[in-house]
N, C-alpha and C positions, 0 to 999 in steps of 0.2 A: 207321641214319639216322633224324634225327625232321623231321617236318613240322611247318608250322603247323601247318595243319589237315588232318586226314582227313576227309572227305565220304563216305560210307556212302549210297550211290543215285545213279544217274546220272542221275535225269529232270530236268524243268525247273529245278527247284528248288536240284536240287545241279548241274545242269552251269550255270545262271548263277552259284551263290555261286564256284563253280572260276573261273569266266572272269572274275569280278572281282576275285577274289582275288589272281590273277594280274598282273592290271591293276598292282595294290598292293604287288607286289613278291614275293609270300609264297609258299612253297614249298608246293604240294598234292598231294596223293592223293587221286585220286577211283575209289572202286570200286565195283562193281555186281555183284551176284549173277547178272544175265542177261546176254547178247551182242546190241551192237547192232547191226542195228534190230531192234525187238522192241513188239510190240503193247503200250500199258495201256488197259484198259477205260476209257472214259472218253467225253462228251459230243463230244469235239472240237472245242468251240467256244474261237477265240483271242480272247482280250476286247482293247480298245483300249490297255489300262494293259501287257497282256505286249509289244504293238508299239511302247510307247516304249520297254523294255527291248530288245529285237532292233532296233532303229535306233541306241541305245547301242553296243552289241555289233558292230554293222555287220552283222547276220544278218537286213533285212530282204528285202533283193534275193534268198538262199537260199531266202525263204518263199515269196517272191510266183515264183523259175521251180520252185517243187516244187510236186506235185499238191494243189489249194485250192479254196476258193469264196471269195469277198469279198461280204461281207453289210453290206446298210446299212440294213436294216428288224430291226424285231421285230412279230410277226405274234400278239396275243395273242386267242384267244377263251375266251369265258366257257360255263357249266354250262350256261345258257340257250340255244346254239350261236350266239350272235352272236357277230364277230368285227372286229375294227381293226388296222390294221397301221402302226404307227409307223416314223419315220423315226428314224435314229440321228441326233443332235445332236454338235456339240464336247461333250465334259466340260469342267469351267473348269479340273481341275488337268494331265491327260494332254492336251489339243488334240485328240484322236483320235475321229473321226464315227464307224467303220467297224470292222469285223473281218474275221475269219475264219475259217474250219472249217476244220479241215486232220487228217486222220488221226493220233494219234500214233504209229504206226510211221512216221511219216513227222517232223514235228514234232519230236517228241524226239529222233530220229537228227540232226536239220540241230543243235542245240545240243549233244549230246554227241558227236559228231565234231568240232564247232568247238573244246571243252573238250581233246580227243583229243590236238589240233595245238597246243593249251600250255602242257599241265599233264602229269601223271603218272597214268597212267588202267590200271585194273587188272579187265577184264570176268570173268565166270564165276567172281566169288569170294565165297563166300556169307560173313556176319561173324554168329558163334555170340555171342562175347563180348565184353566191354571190357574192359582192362586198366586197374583203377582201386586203386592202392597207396593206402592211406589215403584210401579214398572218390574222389579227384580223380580222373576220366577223364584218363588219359595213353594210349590208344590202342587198339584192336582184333584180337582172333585170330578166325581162321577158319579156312574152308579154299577149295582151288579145287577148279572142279569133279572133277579126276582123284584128287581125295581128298588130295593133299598140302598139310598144315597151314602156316600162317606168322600171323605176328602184325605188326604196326607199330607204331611211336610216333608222338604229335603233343604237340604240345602244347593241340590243343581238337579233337575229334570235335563232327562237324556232320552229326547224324542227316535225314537227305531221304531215309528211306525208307520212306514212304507211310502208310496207316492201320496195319497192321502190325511197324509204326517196333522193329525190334530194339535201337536205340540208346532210343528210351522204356520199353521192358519192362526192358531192364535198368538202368536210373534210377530204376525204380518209378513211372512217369508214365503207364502205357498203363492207358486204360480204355475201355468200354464204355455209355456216357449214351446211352438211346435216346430222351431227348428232345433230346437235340444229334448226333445220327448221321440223315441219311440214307440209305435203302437206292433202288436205281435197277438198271435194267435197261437194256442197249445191246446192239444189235442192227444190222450190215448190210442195206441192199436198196438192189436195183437195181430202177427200172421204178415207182416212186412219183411220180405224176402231180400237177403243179401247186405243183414246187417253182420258188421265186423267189431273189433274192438278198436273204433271211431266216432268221433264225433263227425257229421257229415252238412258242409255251408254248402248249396247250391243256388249260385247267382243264375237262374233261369228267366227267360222272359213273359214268365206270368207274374212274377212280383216284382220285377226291376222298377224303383232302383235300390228293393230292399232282398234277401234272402231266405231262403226255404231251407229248416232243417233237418234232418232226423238223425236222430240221439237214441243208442240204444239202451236196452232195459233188462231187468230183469224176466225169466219163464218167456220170452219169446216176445217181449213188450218193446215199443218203440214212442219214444216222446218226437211230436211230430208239430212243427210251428212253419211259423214266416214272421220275419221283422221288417219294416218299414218306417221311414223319418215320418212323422206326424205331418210335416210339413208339404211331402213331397204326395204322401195318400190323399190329401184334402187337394192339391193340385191336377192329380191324375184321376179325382175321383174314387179312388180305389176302393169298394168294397172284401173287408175282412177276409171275412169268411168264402167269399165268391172266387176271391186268391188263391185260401187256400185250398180250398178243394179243386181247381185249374191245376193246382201245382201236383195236384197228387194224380193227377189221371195228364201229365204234361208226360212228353216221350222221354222214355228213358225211366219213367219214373210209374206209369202205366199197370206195366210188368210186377214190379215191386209190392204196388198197393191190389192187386186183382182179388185177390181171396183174402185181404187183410181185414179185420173188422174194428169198427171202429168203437171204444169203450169210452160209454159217456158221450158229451156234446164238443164240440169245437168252441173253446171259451177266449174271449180276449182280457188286455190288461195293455196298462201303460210302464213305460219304462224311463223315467229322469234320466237322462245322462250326463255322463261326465265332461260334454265339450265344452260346457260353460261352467265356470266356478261361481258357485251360490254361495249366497253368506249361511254358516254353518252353524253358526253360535251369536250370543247375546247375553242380556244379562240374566245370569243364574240358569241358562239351559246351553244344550250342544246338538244338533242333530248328526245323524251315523246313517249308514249305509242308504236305500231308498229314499230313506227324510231328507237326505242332505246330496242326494242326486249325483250319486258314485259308480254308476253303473256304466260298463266298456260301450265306446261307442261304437267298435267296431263289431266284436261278437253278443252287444249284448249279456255279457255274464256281470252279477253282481254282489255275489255271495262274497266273492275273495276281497271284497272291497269293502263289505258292510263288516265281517270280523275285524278287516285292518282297523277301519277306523272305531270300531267298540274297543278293539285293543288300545290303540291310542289315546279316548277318553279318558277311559279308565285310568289309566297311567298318568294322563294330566290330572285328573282326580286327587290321587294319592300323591303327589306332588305339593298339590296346593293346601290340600286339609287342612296343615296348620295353621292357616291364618282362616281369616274372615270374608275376605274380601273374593265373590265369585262374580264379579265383574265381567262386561264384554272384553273388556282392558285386560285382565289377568285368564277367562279364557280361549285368548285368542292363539293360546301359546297351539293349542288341540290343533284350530286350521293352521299352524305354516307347518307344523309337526305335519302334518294328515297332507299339505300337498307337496311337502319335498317329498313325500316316502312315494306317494302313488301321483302328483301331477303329470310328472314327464312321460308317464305309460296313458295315461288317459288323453294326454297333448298326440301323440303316436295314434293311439285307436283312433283319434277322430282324425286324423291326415288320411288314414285310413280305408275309413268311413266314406269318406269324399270321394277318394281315388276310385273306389270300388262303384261311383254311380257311373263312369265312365266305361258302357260296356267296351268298346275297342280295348283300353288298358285292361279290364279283369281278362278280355282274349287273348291276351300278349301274355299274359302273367303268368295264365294256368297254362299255355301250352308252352313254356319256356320251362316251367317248373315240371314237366312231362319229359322233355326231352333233356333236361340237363340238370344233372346233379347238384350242382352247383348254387343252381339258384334256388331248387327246393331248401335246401340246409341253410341258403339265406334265409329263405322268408319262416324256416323253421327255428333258426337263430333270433331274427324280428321278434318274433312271436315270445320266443323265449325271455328278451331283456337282455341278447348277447350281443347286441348291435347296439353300435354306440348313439347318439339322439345327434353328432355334428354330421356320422355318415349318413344317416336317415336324412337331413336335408343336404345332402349334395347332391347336385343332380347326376355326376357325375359315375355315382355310384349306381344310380339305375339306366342308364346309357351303356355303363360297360356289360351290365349282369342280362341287361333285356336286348341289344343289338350288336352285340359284341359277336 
């Protein structure tokens, strides 16, 4: 039997491109090396742009009665310990104020069960290789877990399977840039005092030049990390984990974590970003989300990104069917689709990104953004998508907003 397409990873990424694909008529396979539900390390945080995709889907109503917070702040403090807390704004392209935290064992279970109920879904099957006759990916061997081998055909493999994208390493696309890789640490607790409905970036100086979060959770729970440029930890040495337990007994923050307890171990992970544009696609495959190294370089979130672009596929999928021909040439239409929609927002995060190692500017920022209105609802506007990318590079617009 051949498919359109095989999807290789059940998480966001690959169980929306399934569920649109579907939508569009097209015959899928969607497999997963693990059994859902099943944890991925990760922030937890749902951006505004993954909720216009689950109100699509008709999976917002599963988000909001499964275990969540709904956040309409971002709580930023600076190296100096001053702090402001912003309101979330509409963005002008998604309409969306608001988010939400939500566990991915939780998360990823409500969209690959929805994928489950209309597609062709295949758990506990790890994929070793690609079956590509004269170079073209026409499909995937592996094995399941109980060790018995099978292979499938498609006629396009859609690699959605994370930083260590089996469908990238064997296209010869998988690398290692530690100036476009973040490294981060996530961490359960229970009994962290003085969580709100915020998400919380604190640029303090035990992780500088990277950031310390806490996201809140469900029953009294809080997702608690730190991110850092790959590049800049192998520079300073920085030990992970040594970070982030500094960060949590750091003043200001002391208080917070005193009687918290911590559930489970302090785990790390890598995170592809989106400062550098990776080739995405080839012949007879596409990589999405993680695989294809779409994650913000400034917060870190990458969910909103992996849906977009499984949305995207998908859609260039159903487009092309009728003919034969799944060329690098025909689909390259998916990357200039996937970086007009989300470039210019990931060009932004990483200007960002940069700005933010420059403790003096994060002290100028947050305490401007304290005392005047004005600039908060700017950088709440930024953040939104309501500021245009010619005022973002004038200097002049951050001369009037910061010393005016």
């Amino acid at each position: 039997m051949e498919y359109d397409a095989i999807i290789v990873g059940g998480g966001p990424g690959g169980a929306t491109a399934a569920l649109y694909a579907e939508r569009k008529g097209l015959k899928v396979l969607l497999l997963d090396k693990k059994h859902f539900p099943r944890d991925k390390i990760c922030g937890d945080a749902i951006s505004g742009k993954s909720i216009v995709y689950l109100r699509e889907l008709g999976l917002i109503e599963a988000l909001e009665n499964s275990p969540q917070v709904k956040v309409n702040h971002i709580v930023f403090s600076s190296p100096n310990r001053k702090s402001v807390s912003i309101k979330l704004i509409a963005d002008s392209f998604y309409g969306i104020s608001s988010g939400y935290v939500c566990r991915r064992m939780v998360y990823d279970n409500i969209l690959f069960q929805a994928a489950k109920q209309k597609v062709e879904t295949l758990e506990g099957f790890t994929v070793e290789d690609l079956i590509k006759p004269n170079g073209l990916v026409k499909g995937v061997r592996g094995r399941l877990d109980g060790g018995e081998e099978k292979e499938f055909s498609a006629k396009t493999v859609i690699g959605a399977d994370g930083f260590n994208s089996i469908v990238a390493r064997k296209c010869g696309l998988y690398e290692h840039d530690p100036e476009h890789l973040l490294v981060a640490t996530r961490a359960y607790y229970r009994g962290v005092t003085g969580l709100e409905d915020a998400i919380e970036l604190h640029y303090i100086k035990e992780v500088l030049p990277g950031y310390f979060w806490i996201f809140p959770l469900e029953n009294g729970m809080a997702n608690v990390g730190l991110g850092m440029v790959h590049s800049e930890l192998k520079k300073k040495g920085v030990r992970l984990r040594s970070a982030h337990i500094a960060a949590t007994e750091a003043p200001g923050f002391r208080e917070r974590f005193a009687n918290a307890q911590l559930l489970g171990d302090i785990q790390g992970w890598n995170l592809p970003v989106g400062s550098k544009r990776r080739q995405i696609h080839g012949d007879g495959f596409m990589l999405i989300g993680d695989a294809a190294g779409l994650i913000d370089p400034f917060t870190g979130e990458g969910i909103g990104n992996a849906m977009c672009s499984g949305k995207i596929a998908a859609e260039t999928l159903a487009e092309i069917r009728a003919g034969k021909d799944y060329s690098a040439g025909v689909l390259s239409v998916y990357a200039r689709r996937l970086w007009k929609t989300i470039g210019g927002e990931l060009n932004l995060a990483y200007n960002l990104q940069k700005t933010a190692r420059f403790t003096p500017l994060v002290n100028l920022v947050v305490h401007r953004a304290g005392k005047r209105r004005e600039v908060a609802d700017w950088i709440s506007a930024m953040i939104a998508g309501r500021v245009s990318k010619r005022e973002l590079l004038r200097p002049s617009t951050y001369i009037k907003l910061l010393f005016k």
